[in-house]
C-alpha positions as CSV (number, residue, x, y, z in Angstrom):
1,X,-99.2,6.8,-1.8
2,X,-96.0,5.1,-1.0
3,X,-94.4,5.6,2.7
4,X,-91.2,5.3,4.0
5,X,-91.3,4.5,7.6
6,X,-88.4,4.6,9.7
7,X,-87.8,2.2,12.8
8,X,-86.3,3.1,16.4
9,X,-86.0,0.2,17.8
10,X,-85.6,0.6,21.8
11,X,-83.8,-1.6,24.8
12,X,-84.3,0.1,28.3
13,X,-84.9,3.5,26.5
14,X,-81.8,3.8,24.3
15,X,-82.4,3.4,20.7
16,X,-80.3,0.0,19.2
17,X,-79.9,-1.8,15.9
18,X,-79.8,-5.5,15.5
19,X,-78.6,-7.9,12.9
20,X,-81.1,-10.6,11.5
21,X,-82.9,-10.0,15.1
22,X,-80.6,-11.3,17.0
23,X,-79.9,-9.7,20.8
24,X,-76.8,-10.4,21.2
25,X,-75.8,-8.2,18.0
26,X,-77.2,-5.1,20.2
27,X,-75.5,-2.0,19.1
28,X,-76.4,1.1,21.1
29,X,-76.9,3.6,18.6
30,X,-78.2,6.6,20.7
31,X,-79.1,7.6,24.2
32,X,-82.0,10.0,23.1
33,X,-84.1,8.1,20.9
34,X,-86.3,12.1,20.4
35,X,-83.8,13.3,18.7
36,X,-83.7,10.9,16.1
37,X,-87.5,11.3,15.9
38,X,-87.2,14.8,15.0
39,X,-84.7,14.4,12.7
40,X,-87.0,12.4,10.7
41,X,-89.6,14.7,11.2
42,X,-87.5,17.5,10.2
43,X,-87.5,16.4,6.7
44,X,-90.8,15.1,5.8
45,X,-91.5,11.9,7.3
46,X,-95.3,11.2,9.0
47,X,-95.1,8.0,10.1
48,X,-92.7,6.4,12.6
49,X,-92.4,2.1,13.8
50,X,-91.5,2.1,17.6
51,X,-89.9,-0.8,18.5
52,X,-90.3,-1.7,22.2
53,X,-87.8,-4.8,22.1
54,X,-87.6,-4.9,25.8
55,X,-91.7,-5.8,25.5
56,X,-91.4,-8.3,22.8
57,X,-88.9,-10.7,24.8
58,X,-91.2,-9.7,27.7
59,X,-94.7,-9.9,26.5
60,X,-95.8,-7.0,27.1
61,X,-94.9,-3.2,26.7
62,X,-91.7,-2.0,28.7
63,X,-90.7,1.7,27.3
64,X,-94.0,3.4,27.4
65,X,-92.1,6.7,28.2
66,X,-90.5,6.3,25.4
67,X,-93.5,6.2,23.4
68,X,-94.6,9.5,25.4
69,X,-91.9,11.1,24.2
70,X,-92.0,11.0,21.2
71,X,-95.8,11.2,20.7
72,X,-95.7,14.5,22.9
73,X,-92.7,16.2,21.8
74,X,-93.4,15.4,17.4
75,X,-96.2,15.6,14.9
76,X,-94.8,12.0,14.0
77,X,-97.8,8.8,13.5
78,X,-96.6,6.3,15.9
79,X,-97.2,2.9,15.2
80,X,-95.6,1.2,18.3
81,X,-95.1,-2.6,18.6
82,X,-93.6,-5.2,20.9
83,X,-95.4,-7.1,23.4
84,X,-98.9,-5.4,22.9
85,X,-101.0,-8.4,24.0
86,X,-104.0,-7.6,26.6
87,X,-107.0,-5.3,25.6
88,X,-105.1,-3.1,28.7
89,X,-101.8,-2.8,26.6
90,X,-103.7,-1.7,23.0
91,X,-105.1,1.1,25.9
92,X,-102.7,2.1,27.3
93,X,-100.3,2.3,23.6
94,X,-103.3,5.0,22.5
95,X,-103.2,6.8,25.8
96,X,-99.2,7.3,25.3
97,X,-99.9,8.5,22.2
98,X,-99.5,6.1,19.4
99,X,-101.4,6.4,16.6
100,X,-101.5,2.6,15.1
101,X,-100.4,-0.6,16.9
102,X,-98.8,-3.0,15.4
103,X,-99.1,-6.9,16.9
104,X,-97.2,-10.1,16.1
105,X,-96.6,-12.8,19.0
106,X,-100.8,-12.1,20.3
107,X,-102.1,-12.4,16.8
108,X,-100.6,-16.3,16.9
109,X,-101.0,-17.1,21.1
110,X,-104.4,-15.6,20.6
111,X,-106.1,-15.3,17.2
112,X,-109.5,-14.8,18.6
113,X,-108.4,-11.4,20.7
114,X,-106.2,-10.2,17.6
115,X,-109.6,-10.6,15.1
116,X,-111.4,-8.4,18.4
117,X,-108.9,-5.6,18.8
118,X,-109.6,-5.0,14.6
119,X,-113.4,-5.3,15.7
120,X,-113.0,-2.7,18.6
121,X,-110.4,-0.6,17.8
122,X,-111.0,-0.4,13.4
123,X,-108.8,-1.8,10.9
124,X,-107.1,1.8,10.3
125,X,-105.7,1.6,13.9
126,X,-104.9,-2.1,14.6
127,X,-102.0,-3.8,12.4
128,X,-100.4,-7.4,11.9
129,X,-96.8,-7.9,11.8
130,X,-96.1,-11.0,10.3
131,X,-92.3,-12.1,10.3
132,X,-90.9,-15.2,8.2
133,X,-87.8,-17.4,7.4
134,X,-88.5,-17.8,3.9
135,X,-87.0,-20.9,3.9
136,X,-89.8,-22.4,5.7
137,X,-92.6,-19.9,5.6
138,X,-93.4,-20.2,9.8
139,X,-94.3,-17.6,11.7
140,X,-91.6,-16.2,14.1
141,X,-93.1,-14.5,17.3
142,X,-91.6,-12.8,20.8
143,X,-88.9,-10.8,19.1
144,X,-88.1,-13.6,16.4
145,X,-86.7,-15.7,19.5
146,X,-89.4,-18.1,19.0
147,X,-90.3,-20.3,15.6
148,X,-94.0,-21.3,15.3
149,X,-95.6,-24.4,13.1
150,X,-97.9,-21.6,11.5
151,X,-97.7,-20.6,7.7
152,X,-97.1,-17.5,7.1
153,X,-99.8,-17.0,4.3
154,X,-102.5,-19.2,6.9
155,X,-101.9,-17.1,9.0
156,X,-102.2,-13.6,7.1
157,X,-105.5,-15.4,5.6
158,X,-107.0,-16.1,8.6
159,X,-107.0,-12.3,9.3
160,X,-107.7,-11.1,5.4
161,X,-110.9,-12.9,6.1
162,X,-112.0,-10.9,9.4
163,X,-111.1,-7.3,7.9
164,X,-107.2,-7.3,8.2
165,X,-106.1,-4.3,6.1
166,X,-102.6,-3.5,7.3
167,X,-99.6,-5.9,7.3
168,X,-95.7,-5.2,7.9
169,X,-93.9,-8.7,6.7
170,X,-90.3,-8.9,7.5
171,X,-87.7,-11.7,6.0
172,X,-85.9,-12.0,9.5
173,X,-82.8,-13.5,7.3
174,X,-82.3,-10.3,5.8
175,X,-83.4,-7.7,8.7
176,X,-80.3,-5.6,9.9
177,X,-78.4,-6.9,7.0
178,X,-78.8,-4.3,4.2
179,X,-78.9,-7.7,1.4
180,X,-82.1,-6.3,-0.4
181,X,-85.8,-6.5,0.5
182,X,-86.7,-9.8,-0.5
183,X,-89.2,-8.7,-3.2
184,X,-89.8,-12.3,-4.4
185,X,-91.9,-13.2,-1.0
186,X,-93.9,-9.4,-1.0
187,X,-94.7,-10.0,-4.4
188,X,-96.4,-13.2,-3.6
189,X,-98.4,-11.7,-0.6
190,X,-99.9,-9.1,-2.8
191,X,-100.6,-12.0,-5.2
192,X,-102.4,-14.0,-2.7
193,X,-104.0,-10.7,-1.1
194,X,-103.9,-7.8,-3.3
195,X,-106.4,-6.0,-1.0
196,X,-103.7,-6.0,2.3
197,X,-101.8,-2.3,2.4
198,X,-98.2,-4.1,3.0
199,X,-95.3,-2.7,4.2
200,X,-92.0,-4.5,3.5
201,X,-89.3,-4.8,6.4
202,X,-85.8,-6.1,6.1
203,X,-83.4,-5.5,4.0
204,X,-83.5,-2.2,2.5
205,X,-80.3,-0.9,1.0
206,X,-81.2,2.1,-0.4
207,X,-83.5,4.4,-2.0
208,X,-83.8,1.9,-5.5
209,X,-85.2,-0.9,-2.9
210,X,-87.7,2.0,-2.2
211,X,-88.6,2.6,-5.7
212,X,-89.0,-1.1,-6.7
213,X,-91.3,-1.7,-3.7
214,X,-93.6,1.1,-4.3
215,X,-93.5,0.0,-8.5
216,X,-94.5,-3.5,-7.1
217,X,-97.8,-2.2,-5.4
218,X,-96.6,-2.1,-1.7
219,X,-97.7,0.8,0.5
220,X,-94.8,1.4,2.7
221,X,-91.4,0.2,3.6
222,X,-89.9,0.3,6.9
223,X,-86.2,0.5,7.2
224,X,-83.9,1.4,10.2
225,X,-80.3,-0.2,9.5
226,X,-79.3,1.9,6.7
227,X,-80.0,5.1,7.9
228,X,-77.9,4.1,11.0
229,X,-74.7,3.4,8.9
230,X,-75.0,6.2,6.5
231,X,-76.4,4.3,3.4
232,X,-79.2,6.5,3.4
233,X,-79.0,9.9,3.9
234,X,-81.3,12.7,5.1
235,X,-81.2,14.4,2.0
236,X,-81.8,11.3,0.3
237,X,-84.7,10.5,2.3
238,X,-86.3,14.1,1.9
239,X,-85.7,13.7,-1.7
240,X,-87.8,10.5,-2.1
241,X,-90.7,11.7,0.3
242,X,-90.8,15.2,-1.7
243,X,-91.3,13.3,-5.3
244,X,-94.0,11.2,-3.7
């Protein structure tokens, strides 16, 4: 099964959209990130990616009410990421009700603790994000801010080999820019790991990208800009998820 996943991405509890991850393109989008949540629940979608950007340029988990909110106030899966790094923060994520976490910046400071929390907490709850500039193929950590010397498909391998099973890979060229999911570098991935459920991020134009990622072999997109800017709509959305 193929799933759309929207993203809220948050900045001291207001929901935002960025272009190409880049903070200074912060666009408040909405005061009650809930209601947006509910909307999405309203016509169909399980699964939601909580973006706590305040916690990724911290290092560690900022908008836990957030998080709360949501968890308590929907039926929505929350995967929530940004910042998760200490055994405490994976706690605390589940205790505010998220149902996956997603990690990126740990997984690369600490490799070890990342192949643990997959060991503790299962493969089914514990995810790696894993975001590129395809131009290069490094690893980009603490809300894209920082570039790392560590190759992206090292990197997913290293995990692969300790019981990895979930991966979100974003092309940070193309995130917030609505230019297409860059299908050339997912393709690869599931080449290289065709066991890895991965869900594309980036890019996503419309309902087509949806299509051609889900006929590829991908599990999931995420997507967040065009929803916000009325290239997707609702009915669109509820559409797709109902011919799943």
């Amino acid at each position: 099964m193929f799933e759309i996943i929207p993203s809220i991405w948050i900045i001291e509890g207001k929901c935002v959209r960025l272009k190409r991850g880049d903070f200074a393109t912060q666009e408040v989008i909405s005061n009650n990130p809930l209601e947006i949540a509910q909307a999405f629940e309203g016509i169909g979608v399980k699964r939601l990616h909580l973006v706590d950007l305040d916690g990724a340029r911290r290092g560690e988990p900022k908008n836990y009410h957030i998080l709360e909110a949501i968890a308590g106030y929907t039926e929505l899966k929350v995967d929530f990421t940004g910042g998760v790094s200490t055994d405490g923060d994976v706690i605390k994520c589940f205790e505010f009700g998220a149902k996956t976490v997603t990690i990126a910046s740990a997984a690369v400071n600490f490799p070890e603790r990342f192949a643990q929390f997959l060991l503790s907490y299962g493969r089914e709850k514990i995810n790696l994000a894993a975001d590129t500039n395809p131009e290069d193929h490094k690893i980009k950590t603490r809300g894209w801010l920082k570039k790392t010397e560590i190759d992206l498909f090292d990197h997913i391998e290293f995990f692969y080999e300790r019981g990895l099973k979930y991966l979100k890979c974003s092309d940070v060229t193309r995130d917030g820019v609505m230019q297409g999911p860059n299908f050339e570098l997912y393709s690869d991935i599931l080449e290289k790991f065709p066991s890895i459920h991965v869900a594309a991020s980036g890019g996503v134009r419309g309902v087509d990208d949806f299509k051609q990622l889900r006929d590829m072999g991908l599990k999931g997109a995420v997507f967040g800009r065009a929803y916000y800017e009325g290239k997707i709509s609702l009915s669109e959305l509820e559409k797709f998820i109902s011919e799943e």
